[in-house]
C-alpha positions in Angstrom: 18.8 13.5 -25.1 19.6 15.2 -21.6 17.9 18.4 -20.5 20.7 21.9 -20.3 21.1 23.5 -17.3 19.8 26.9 -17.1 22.9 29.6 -18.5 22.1 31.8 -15.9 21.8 31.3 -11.7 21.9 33.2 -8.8 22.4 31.8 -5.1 18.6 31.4 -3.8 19.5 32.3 -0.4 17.8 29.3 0.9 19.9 26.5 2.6 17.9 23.4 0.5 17.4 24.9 -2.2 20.6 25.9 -3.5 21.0 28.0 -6.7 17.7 28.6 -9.1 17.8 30.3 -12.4 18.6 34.1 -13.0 15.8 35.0 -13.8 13.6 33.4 -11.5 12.0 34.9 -7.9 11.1 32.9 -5.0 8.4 34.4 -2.2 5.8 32.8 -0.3 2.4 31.5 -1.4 0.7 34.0 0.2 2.4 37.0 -1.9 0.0 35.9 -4.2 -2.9 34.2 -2.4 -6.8 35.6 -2.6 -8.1 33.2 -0.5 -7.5 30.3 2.3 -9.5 28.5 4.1 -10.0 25.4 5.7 -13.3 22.7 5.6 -16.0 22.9 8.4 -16.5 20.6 11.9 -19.3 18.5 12.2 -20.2 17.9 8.5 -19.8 14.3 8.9 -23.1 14.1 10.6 -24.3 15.5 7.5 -22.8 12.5 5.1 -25.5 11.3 2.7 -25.6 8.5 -0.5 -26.4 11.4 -3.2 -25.6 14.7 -1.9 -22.5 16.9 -2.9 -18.6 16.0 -3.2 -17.1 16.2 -0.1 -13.7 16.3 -0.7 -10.8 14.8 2.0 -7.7 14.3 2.9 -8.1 10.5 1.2 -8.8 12.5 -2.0 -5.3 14.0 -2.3 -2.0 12.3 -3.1 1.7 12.8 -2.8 2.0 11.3 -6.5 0.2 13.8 -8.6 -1.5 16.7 -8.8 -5.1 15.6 -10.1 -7.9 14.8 -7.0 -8.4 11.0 -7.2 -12.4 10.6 -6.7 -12.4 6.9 -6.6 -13.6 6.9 -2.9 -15.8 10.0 -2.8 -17.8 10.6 0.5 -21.4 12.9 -0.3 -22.7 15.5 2.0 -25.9 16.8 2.3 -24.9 21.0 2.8 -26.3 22.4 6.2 -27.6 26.0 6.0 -25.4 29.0 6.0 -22.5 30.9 4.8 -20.0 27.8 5.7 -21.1 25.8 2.4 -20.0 28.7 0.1 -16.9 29.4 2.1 -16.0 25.6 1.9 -17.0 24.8 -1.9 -14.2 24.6 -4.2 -13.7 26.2 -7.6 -11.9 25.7 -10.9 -8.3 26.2 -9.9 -8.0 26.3 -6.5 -5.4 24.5 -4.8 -6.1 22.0 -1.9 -3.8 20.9 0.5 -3.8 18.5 3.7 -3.3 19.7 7.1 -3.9 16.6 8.7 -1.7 13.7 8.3 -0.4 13.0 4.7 1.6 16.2 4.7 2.7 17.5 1.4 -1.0 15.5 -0.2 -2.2 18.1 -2.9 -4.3 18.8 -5.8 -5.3 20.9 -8.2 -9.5 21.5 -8.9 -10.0 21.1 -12.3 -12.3 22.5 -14.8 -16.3 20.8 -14.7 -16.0 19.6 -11.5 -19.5 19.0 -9.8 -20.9 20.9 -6.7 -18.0 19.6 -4.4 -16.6 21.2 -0.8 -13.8 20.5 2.0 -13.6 19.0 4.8 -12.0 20.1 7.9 -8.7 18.6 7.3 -8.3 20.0 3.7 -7.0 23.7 3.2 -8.3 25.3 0.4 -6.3 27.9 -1.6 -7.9 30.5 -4.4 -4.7 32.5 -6.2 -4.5 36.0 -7.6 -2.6 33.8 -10.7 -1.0 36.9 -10.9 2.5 35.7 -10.1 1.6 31.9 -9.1 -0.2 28.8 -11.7 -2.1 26.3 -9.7 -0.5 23.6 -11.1 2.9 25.4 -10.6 2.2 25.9 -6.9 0.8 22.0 -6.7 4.0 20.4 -8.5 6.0 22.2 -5.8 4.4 21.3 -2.8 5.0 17.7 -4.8 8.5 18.7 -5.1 11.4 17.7 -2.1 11.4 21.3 -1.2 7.8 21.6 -1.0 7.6 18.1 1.2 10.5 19.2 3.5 8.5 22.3 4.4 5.5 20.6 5.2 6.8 18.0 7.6 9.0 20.4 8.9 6.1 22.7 9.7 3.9 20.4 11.3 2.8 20.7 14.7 0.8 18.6 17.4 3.0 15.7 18.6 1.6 12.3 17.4 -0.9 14.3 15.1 0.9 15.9 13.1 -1.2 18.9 11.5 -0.4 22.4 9.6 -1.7 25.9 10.2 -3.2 28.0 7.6 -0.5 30.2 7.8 1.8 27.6 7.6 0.3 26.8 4.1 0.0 30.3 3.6 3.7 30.8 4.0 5.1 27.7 1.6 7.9 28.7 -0.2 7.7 29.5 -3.6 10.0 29.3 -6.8 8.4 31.5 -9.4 9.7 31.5 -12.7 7.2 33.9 -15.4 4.0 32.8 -15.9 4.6 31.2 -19.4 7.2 29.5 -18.4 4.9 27.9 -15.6 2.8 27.1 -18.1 5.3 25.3 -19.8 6.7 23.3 -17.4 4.0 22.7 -15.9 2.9 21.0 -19.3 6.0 19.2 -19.2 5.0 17.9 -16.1 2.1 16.7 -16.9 2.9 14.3 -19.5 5.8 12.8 -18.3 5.0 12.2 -14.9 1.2 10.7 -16.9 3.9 8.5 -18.7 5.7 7.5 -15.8 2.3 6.5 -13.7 1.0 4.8 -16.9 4.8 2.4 -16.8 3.9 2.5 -12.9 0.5 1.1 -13.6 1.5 -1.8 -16.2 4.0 -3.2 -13.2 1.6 -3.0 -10.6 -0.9 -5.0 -13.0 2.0 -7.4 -13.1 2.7 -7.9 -9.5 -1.2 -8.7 -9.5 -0.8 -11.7 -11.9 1.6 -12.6 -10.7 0.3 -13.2 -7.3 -2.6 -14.6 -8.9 -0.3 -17.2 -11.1 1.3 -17.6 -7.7 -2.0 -18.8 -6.2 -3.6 -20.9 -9.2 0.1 -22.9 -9.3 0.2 -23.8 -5.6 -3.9 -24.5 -5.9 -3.4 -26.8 -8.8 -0.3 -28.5 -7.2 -2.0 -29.6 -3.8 -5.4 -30.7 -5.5 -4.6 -31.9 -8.7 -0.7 -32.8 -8.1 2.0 -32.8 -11.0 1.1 -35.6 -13.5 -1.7 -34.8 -15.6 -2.7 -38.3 -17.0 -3.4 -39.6 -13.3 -6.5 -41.1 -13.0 -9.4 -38.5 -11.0 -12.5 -39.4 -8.6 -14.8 -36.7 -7.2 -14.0 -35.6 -4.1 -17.0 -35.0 -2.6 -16.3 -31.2 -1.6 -17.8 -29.0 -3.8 -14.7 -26.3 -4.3 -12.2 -29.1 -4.2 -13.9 -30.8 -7.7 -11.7 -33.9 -8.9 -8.7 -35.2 -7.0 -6.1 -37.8 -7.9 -7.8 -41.4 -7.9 -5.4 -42.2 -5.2 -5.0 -39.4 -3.0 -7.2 -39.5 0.6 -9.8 -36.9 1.1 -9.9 -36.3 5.0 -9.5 -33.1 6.9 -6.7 -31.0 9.0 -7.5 -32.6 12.1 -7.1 -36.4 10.4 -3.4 -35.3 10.5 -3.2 -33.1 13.2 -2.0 -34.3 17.0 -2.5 -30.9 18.4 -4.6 -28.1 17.6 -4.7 -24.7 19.9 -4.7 -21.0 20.1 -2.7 -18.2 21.5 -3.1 -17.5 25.5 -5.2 -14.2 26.4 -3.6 -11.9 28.3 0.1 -11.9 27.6 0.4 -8.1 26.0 1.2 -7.6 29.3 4.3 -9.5 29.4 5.4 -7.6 26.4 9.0 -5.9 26.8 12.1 -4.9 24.9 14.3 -6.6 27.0 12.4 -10.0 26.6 14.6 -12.9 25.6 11.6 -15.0 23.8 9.2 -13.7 20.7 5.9 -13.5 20.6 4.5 -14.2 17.6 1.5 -12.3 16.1 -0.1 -12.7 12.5 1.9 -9.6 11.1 4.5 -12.0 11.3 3.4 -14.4 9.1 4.7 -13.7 5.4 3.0 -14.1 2.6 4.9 -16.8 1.6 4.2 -19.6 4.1 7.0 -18.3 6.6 7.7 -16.7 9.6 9.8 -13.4 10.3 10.9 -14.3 13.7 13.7 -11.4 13.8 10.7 -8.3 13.6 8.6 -9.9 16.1 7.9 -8.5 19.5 10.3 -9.8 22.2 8.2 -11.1 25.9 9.2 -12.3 29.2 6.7 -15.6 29.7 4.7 -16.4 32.6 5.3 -19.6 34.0 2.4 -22.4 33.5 0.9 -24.3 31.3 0.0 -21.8 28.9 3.6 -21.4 27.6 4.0 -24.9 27.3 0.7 -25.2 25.0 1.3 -22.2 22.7 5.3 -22.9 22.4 6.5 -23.2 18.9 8.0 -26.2 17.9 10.1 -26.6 14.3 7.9 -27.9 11.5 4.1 -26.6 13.3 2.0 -24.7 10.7 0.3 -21.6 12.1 -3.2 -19.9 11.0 -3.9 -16.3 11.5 -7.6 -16.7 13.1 -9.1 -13.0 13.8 -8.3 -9.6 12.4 -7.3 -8.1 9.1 -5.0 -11.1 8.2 -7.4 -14.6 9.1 -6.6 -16.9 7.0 -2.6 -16.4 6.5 -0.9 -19.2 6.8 2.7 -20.1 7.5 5.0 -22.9 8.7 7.6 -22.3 11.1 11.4 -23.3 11.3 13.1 -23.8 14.1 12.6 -20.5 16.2 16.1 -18.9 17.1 15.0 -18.5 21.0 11.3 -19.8 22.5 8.6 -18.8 20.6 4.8 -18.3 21.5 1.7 -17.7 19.5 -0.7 -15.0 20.7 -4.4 -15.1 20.4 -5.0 -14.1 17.2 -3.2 -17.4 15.5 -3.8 -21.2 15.4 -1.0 -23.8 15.8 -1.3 -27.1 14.1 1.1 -29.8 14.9 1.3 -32.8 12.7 1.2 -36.4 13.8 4.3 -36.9 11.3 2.2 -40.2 10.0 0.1 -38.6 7.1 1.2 -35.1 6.3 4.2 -33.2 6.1 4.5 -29.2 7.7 5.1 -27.7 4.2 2.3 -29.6 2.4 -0.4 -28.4 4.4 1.0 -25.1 4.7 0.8 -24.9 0.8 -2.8 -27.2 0.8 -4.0 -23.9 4.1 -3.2 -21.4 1.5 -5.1 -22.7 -1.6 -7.4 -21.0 -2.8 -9.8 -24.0 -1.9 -9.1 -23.5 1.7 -9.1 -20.0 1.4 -12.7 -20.2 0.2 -13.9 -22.7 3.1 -12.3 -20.2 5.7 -14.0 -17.5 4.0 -17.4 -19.6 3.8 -17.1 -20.5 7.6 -16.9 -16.4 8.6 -20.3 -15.7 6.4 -22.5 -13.4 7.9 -21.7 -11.9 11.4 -19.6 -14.0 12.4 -15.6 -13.0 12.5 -13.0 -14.9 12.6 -11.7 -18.5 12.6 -12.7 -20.8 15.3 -10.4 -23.8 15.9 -13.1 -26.1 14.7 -12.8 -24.3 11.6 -9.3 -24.9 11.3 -9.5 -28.3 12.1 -12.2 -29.1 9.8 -10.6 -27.5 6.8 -10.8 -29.9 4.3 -7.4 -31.2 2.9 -6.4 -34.3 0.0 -3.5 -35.8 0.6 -1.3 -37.5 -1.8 1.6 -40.6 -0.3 4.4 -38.4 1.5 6.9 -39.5 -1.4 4.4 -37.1 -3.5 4.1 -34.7 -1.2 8.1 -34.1 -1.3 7.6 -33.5 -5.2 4.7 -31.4 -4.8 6.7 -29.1 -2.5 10.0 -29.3 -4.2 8.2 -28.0 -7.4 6.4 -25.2 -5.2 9.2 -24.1 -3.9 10.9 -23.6 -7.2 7.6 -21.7 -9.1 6.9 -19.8 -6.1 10.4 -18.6 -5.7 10.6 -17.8 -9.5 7.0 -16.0 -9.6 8.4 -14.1 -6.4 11.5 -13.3 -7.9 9.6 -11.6 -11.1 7.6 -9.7 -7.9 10.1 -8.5 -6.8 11.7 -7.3 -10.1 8.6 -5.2 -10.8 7.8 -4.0 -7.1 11.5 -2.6 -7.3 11.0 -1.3 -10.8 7.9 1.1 -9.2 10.1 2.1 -6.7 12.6 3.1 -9.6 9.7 4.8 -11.3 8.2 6.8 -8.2 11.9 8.2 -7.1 12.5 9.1 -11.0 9.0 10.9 -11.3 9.7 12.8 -7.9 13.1 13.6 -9.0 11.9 15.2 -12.2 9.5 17.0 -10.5 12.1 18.9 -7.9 14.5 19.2 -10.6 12.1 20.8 -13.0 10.6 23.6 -10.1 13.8 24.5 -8.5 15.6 25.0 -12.1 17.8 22.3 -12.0 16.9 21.0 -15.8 16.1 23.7 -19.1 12.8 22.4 -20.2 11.7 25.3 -22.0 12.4 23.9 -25.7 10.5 20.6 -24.8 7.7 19.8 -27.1 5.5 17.3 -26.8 6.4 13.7 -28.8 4.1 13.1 -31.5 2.1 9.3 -30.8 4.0 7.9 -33.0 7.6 8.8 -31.3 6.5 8.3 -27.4 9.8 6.3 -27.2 11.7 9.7 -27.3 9.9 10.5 -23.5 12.2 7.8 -22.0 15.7 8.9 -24.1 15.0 12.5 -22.3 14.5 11.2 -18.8 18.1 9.6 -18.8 18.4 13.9 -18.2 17.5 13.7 -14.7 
C-alpha cells in the first residue's frame, strides 16, 4: 500500500518547504525551548578510564536519532556549577556545532551520569508544543540539514551558534500526532538500518572470500590433488611440490622508493602524475586520472622513481602500508612519492600480476604486519624485498591470474551490488523521514505490523 496525502494544506510560506498540512504550525525551536547550552573548554584534561559519559560530537549521527556509545570517552567532573549545567537528562536533544552539522540525538530514558562536551549543544524543551524525537527527526530531515549547513559559520570550520540552533525551524503538527509519527519513524527507519546492516555484513564477506580466494590461489594454486612439501615459512604452511620458495628480491631487478622533497613540485598545471598510496585501489590497480599532476626536477631522481608498465608498487608508511597495486602503462610520466615502493621484475621468474596478487595475500600481509611490530612504522625496502613469495612455472602463473581476475571481478561485482543497495537504503530512509515531518505522506492510520507480517513494512515504503 502507498501512504495518502494529507486532505488538507496550506502554503508554509517557506521557499524549501513548500506546502504542509492544514492543520499544522511551523515556529522556531526556541518558541518552545527551556534550556540551551553548550559543553565546557578544557574538560579534556580531565578525561579518565572510569569516570562519567562524556558525550561528543563522534556520539551523534546523521542516520538516526539514538546516541551511538560505542566509542564513549569518560571524564572525571571538575568542581563547580559547569558539571550540572553540562549533564544531560532524559529527553533532551543534543546537537553538533562543530563539524558534522545536522548530527543529533535524542537522550533516552536510564542513561548513566553522562555530560557534553564543548562542541555538542544541548537542548531541554517545554514539550509543550515540540517532542524530542519530533524535533530530532527534523533536524534529520532535508529541511532540517539545509538549515544547519546553511547556518554555519567560520570559514574552513564550519560551526553553529546557539542561537542558530535555537532558531531551527520547526514543523509542528499536535502533540499526538508527533507521537505517532514519530513512532512511525522509529520502526521503519529500525527496519531499514537492520536491511542496511545485513548488506554491509555482506560487503565484509565478501572482501573476506575476496582475500581467502586470491590467498589460496598464490599458495596453494588451482589443482587440488598436486602433490605438497613444506615450505619452510611458518604462515605460508604447504606449497605445491613443484613450486620455488624464494623471495621478492629473487625476482626483482630493481627495488626503490619515492624521492623526498617533490611536494614542492606539486601544481595544477603539471603535465606528469605523481603517484601517492591513495592512488592505489583496492584491487591491485592504479587510478592514475585522480592523482596529483607535478612538474619534475631534472636528475636522477626522476629517472629512478619513473613508472614503467608492468612495475608493482607497495604503499610503505602511513594509514595504507601494505596496499599493493600493479601499474599499466601510465597515460603521461609517472613518479612514485615517498610513501610507496616500486618493484620491477627481471621478466625471468615472475610475472607483474602474480606478485601483485602473491603482495596482497594474506600471508604477505601478515609478514608486512610482523616486520612493523613494536615501534617501528612502516615498511623499509628490505622489508619489501624480503617478503617471502612461492612461485609456480609462468605457464601456471597465467592460470592463476586468469582465474583471479574472473573471482575477483565476480566477488567485486556482488560488492558493488550491495554497497549500491545501502546507498538505495540510506536515500529511502532519509526520504521517509522529510516526507513524513514536512507532511508530505498521511501516516496517522499506520499501525505497527504484527512479527509475523513484517513483510507488509516494505509494500508501504513503495509510498515514498
Amino acid at each position: 500500500m502507498s501512504f495518502p496525502r494529507y486532505p488538507e494544506v496550506k502554503v508554509s510560506g517557506v521557499e524549501w518547504l513548500g506546502e504542509v498540512p492544514a492543520h499544522w504550525d511551523i515556529f522556531p525551536m526556541k518558541r518552545d525551548l527551556e534550556f540551551l547550552t553548550s559543553g565546557s573548554r578544557g574538560w579534556a584534561s580531565h578525561y579518565a578510564d572510569d569516570g562519567a559519559a562524556f558525550i561528543r560530537i563522534g556520539n551523534l549521527t546523521r542516520d538516526h536519532i539514538h546516541l551511538d556509545l560505542t566509542d564513549l570517552q569518560r571524564v572525571n567532573v571538575p568542581n563547580g556549577s559547569e558539571g550540572e549545567r553540562t549533564k544531560v537528562k532524559a529527553g533532551d536533544v543534543l546537537f553538533s556545532i562543530t563539524a558534522y552539522l545536522g548530527s543529533v540525538a535524542v537522550v533516552s530514558d536510564g542513561i548513566e551520569t553522562a555530560y557534553v562536551s564543548q562542541h555538542v549543544a544541548l537542548a531541554r524543551l517545554f514539550k509543550r508544543r515540540l517532542l524530542p524525537g519530533w524535533v530530532a527527526y527534523v533536524t534529520l530531515s532535508d529541511v532540517g540539514k539545509n538549515y544547519l549547513s546553511s547556518q554555519g559559520y567560520g570559514g574552513t570550520k564550519i560551526q553553529l551558534s546557539l542561537e542558530d540552533v535555537a532558531d531551527l525551524l520547526v514543523t509542528a503538527p499536535p502533540l499526538c500526532e508527533q507521537a505517532s509519527i514519530t513512532s512511525f519513524l522509529d520502526h521503519e527507519t529500525a527496519r531499514i538500518d537492520a536491511l542496511i546492516e545485513e548488506q554491509k555484513r555482506l560487503i565484509e564477506l565478501l572482501k573476506e572470500k575476496r582475500q581467502a580466494v586470491i590467498s589460496h590461489a598464490v599458495t596453494k594454486g588451482l589443482d587440488p590433488d598436486v602433490p605438497m612439501k613444506d615450505s619452510g615459512v611458518e604462515w605460508l604452511g604447504e606449497v605445491p611440490a613443484h613450486w620455488k620458495v624464494g623471495r621478492v628480491k629473487n625476482v626483482a631487478s630493481f627495488i626503490t622508493s619515492g624521492p623526498r622533497g617533490w611536494s614542492d613540485y606539486l601544481t595544477e598545471s603539471g603535465e606528469e602524475i605523481f603517484v601517492q598510496s591513495g592512488d592505489l585501489d583496492d584491487h591491485i590497480g592504479v587510478n592514475f586520472e585522480n592523482a596529483k599532476r607535478i612538474r619534475s626536477p631534472m636528475g636522477a631522481e626522476g629517472a629512478r622513481t619513473r613508472i614503467n608498465c608492468g612495475d608493482v608498487l607497495v604503499c610503505i608508511t602511513g594509514a595504507n602500508t601494505g596496499r599493493v597495486a600493479v601499474s599499466d602503462l601510465p597515460p603521461v610520466s609517472a613518479f612514485i612519492n615517498q610513501h610507496l615502493s616500486l618493484v620491477r621484475l627481471d621478466q625471468v621468474g615472475a610475472l607483474p600480476e602474480f606478485l601483485g596478487y602473491a603482495l596482497s595475500s594474506e600471508s604477505t600481509q601478515s609478514f608486512f604486519r610482523l616486520e612493523q611490530y613494536g615501534l617501528k612504522e612502516g615498511l623499509s625496502l628490505s622489508d619489501v624485498a624480503d617478503a617471502p613469495l612461492v612461485l609456480p612455472p609462468k605457464y601456471e602463473q597465467e592460470l592463476v591470474i586468469k582465474y583471479l581476475k574472473d573471482q575477483t571481478q565476480r566477488l567485486d561485482r556482488l560488492a558493488i551490488d550491495a554497497e549500491r543497495s545501502v546507498e538505495l537504503l540510506q536515500e529511502r530512509r532519509s526520504a521517509l523521514i522529510s516526507a513524513a515531518v514536512t507532511g508530505k505522506i498521511d501516516v496517522r492510520g499506520w499501525q505497527p505490523p504484527e512479527l509475523s507480517s513484517a513483510h507488509v513494512g516494505a509494500a508501504q515504503m513503495e509510498g515514498v
